[in-house]
N, C-alpha and C positions, 0 to 999 in steps of 0.2 A: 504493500500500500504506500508505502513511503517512497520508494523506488520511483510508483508510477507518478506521485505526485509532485516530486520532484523532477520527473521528468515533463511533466506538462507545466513548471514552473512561471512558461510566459502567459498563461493565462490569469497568473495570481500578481503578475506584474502589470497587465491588462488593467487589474483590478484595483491596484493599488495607483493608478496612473489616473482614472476614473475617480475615484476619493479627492486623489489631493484636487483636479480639477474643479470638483465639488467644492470643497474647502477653499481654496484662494483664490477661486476664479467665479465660480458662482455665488459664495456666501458672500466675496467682497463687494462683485461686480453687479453683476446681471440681475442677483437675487434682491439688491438693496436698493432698487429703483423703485420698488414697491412705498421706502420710509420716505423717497421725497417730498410727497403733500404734507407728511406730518412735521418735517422738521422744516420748510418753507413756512412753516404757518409759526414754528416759534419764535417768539420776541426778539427781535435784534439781528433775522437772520436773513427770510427772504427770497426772491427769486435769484440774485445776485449772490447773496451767499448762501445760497444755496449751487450753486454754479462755482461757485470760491470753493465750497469743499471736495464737490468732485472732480475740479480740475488739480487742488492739491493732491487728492489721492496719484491723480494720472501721472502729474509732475513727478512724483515719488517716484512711480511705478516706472518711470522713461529712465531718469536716473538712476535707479538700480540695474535695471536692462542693459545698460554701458557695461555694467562691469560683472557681466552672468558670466562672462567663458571664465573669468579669471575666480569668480567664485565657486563656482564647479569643478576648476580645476584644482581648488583648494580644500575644500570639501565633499568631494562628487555628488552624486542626487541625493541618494539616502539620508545625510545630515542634515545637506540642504535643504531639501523638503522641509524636513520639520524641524528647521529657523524659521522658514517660511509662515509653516503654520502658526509659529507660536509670536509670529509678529502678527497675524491675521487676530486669534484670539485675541492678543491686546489691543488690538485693533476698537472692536467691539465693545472692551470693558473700557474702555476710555470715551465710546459714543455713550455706554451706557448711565457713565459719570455727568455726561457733558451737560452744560445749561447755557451756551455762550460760544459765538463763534471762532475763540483762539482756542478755546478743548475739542470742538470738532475738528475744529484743523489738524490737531493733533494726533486724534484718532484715525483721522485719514491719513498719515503720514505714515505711521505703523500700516494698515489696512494697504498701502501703496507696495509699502515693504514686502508684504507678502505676497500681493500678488503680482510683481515683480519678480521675484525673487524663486517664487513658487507656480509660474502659471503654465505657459504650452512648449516654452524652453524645454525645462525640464523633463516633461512626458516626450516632446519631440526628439530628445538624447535617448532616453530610454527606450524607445518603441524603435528606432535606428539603431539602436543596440542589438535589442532582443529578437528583433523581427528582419529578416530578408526577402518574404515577399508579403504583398496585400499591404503596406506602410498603409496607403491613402483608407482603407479601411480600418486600418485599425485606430490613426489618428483621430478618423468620424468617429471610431466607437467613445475613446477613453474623454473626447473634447465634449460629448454630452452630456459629461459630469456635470459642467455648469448651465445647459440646457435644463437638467431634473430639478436642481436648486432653482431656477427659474419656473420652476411647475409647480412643486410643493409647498417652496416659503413664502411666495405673499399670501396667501389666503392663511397660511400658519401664523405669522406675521400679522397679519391686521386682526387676527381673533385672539393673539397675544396682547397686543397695545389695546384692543377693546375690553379686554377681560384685568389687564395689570393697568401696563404703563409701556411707552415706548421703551423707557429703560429694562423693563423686561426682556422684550423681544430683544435687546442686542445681546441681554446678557445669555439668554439662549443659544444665539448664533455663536458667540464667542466658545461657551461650553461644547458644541456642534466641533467647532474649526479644532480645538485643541483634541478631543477623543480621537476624529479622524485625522489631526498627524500623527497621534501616536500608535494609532494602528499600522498607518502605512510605514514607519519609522522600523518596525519589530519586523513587518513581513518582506519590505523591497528589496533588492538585490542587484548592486549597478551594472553587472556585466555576467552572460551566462555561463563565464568562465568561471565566477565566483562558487559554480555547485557542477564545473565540470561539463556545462553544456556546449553547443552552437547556439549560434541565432537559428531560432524556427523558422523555416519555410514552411507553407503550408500544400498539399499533393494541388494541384491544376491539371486540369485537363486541355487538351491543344489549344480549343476555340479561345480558352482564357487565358494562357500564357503568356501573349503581350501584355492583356493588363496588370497581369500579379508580378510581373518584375517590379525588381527595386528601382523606386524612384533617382534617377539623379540627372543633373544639366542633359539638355537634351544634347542631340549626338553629333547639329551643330556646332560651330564654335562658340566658346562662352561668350558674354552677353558685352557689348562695345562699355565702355565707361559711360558713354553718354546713354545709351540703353538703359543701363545697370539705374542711373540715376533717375530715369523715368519712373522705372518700375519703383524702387524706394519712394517714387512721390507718388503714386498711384498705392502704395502700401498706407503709405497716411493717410490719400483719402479714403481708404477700405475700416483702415482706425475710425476715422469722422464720423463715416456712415454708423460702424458699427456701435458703436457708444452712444451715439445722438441714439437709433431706433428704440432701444427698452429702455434708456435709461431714462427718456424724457415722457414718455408713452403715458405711463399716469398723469403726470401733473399737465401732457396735451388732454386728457379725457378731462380731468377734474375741471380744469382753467376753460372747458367750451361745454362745460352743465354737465356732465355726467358725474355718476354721485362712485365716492371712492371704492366702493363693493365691485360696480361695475368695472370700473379704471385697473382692478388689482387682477379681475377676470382676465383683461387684456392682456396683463402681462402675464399669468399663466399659460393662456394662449400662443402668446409668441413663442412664451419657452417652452410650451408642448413641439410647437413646430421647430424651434429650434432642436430641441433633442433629436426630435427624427429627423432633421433633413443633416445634421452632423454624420451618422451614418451614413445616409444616404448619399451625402456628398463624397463620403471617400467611397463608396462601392461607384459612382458615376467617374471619379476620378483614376481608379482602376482599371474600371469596362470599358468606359467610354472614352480615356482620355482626358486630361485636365482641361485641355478648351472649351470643348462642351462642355465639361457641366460646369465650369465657372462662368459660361455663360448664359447656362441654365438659371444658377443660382442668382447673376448680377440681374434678372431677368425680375426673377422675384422679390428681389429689395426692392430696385425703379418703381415696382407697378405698386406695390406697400406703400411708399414717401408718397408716391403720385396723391392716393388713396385717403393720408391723411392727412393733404390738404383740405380735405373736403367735410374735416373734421366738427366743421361749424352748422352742418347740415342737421346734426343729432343722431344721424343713422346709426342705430349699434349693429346691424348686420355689417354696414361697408365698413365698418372699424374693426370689427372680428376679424375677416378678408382681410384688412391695412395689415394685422397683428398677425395673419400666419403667413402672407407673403412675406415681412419683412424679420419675423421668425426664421423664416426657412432663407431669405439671402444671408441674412448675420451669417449663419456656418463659415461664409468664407472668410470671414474674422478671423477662425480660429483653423480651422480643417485647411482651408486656402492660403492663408500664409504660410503654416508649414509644409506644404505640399510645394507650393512654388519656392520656396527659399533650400528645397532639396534638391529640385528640377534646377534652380539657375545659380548652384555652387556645386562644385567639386569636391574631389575628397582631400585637394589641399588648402581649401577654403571655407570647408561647411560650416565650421566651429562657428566660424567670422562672421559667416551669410547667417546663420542661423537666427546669431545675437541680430544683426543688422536690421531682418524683417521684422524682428520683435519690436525694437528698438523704434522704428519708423513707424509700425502699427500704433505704438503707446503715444509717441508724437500725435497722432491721428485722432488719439482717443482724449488728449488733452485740448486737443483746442473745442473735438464736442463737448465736452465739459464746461468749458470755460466760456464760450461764447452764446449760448440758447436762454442761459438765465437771465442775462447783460442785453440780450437782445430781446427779450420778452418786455422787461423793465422800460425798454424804448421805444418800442411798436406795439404792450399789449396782446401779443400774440406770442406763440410757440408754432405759426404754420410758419413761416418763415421762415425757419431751422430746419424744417421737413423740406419745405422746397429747396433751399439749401443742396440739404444729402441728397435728394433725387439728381439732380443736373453733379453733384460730388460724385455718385455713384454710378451715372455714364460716363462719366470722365474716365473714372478707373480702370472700367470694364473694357473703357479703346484701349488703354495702353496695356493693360495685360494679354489683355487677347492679340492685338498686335505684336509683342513678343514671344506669342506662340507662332504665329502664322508662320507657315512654311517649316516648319520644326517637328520631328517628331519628337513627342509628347514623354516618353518614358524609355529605360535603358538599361542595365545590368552592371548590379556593383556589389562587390561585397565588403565595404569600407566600414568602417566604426566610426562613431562620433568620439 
């Protein structure tokens, strides 16, 4: 029993890549857009600052990212991780203190740390480790960690602060972040050399065997500087979009009449769609190729932004629609960045490109942050920021997809991060 369980080892590495996702990526991020109305509405804070703390988190979160290889390389993932986590936990008990906008900021600077420190980097080392074929699968699997955190916690969330106090709900969360690093801390494993393995490949059959190769630079030449430097600005607008879509989603429903019960539904919704199109982007990324279906998915964000422009109408069906189209583009947030920053580095570059797309994405994620509360403040709206991401998010989707064109898509490597 031990034998076989050890030798199926990367599915408990699967598992544990899933957790921490959960934990610094969705408890910090995706899952905490649910507290906006409530902490917008507290004394001295606002839409403004309330935009002030989540673009401190991001700022955090960019600054850490500079200096992931070098952290990794000092600790590898296993400790890593659960720093991560335990900057995440205090993250939380520090919101859950907070009464005043210098102690949220505070909290979000931890909160930043962890998910930094602790977010798709990390799993993308690991699953590059452990894993030789099906990457793009299995990245969708472990990234909708924070897809599930985005389904269960606000409706947890809003009957926590209904039932206590906001300060409950973080203290919850925080309790959440710290169990699940210490579990992944006890089970994870940085290399499957560590119990004597290889990386798993998974059997394929003919028709699938271009997909299930291992992702890396297509088999053209690598990508010009001036190339390289497109993509890295099409990676922050992919940040922009991604951040502005669930993070502002409540307080666009609450701020055009809809009551917060419904607003918290929306974001379950997205993150229902987000967990499953996370999957489903890496098996489309597999099968199909990463063109399509990143332009499947850039497909699905456009017509969501479009969608909730129209947010002033009342409809709650067209905002359901808004909330699973732009559910289901977010994936290339997370699934899309590291799939293309495998495809357009090398094995004497990957470390580099790895940190770089993270890097660019969290850039991305701080200016949504920082700009939709500051521009609500001035126009009275939150469509704006929506219109915004939409015309953001065809931009991106040329210049990515135009550094596929004429490229085959996938290639064969047996390299380690």
């Amino acid at each position: 029993m031990e034998t076989m369980f050890v030798r199926h080892y990367e599915k408990v590495i699967v598992g544990c890549c899933f957790l921490s996702i959960f934990a610094n990526v969705g408890l910090a991020s995706t899952a905490l857009s649910v507290h906006q109305p409530f902490i917008v509405a507290l004394p001295g804070i606002g839409d403004t600052g309330g935009s002030l703390i989540l673009s401190t988190r991001t700022l955090t979160s960019l600054i850490a990212m500079v200096f992931l290889d070098r952290y990794y390389r000092l600790l590898d993932v296993r400790l890593g991780v659960l720093v991560a986590s335990l900057f995440t936990m205090a993250g939380f008990f520090v919101y859950s203190i907070a009464s005043s906008l210098p102690t949220f900021l505070g909290g979000a600077m931890l909160l930043g740390l962890g998910y930094g420190l602790g977010g798709m980097v990390s799993v993308t080392y690991l699953v590059n480790r452990w894993f030789s074929s099906g990457i793009g699968t299995m990245l969708g699997f472990v990234s909708m960690g924070s897809g599930l955190a985005s389904i269960i916690m606000p409706p947890i969330v809003v009957n926590i602060i209904q039932a206590t106090s906001l300060s409950g709900a973080f203290w919850v969360e925080g309790i959440i972040a710290l169990a699940l690093g210490l579990l992944v801390f006890f089970l994870i494993k940085n290399r499957p050399s560590d119990l004597g393995l290889k990386p798993y490949e998974r059997p394929t059959s003919s028709k699938r065997a271009k997909g299930s190769k291992r992702r890396i630079a297509s088999n053209a030449q690598p990508p010009s500087e001036g190339e390289r430097i497109a993509v890295l600005a099409a990676i922050v607008g992919v940040g922009t979009f991604s951040c502005c879509g669930m993070t502002y989603m409540s307080v666009l429903a609450t701020s055009s009449g809809f009551d917060i019960a419904f607003a918290a539904l929306l974001v379950s919704i997205a993150g229902a769609a987000l967990t499953a199109a996370k999957f489903i982007t890496g098996e489309l990324f597999d099968h199909l190729g990463t063109p399509a279906g990143s332009a499947i998915m850039f497909s699905c964000a456009f017509v969501g932004f479009v969608l909730c422009c129209f947010v002033g109408l009342g409809n709650a069906p067209l905002m359901v629609c808004a909330a699973v189209l732009i559910g289901s583009g977010l994936s290339l947030g997370t699934v899309g960045v590291s799939v293309w920053s495998l495809d357009m580095s090398d094995a004497s570059n990957r470390v580099r490109e790895i940190k770089n797309f993270q890097v660019a994405y969290a850039l991305g994620g701080f200016i949504a942050n920082t700009l939709p509360g500051i521009v609500k403040d001035l126009v009275d709206t939150y469509v704006v920021s929506y219109m915004a991401a939409a015309v953001i998010t065809a931009l991106s989707a040329f210049i990515i997809l135009r550094r596929y064109r004429g490229r085959n898509d996938a290639n064969s490597s047996e390299t380690d991060v």
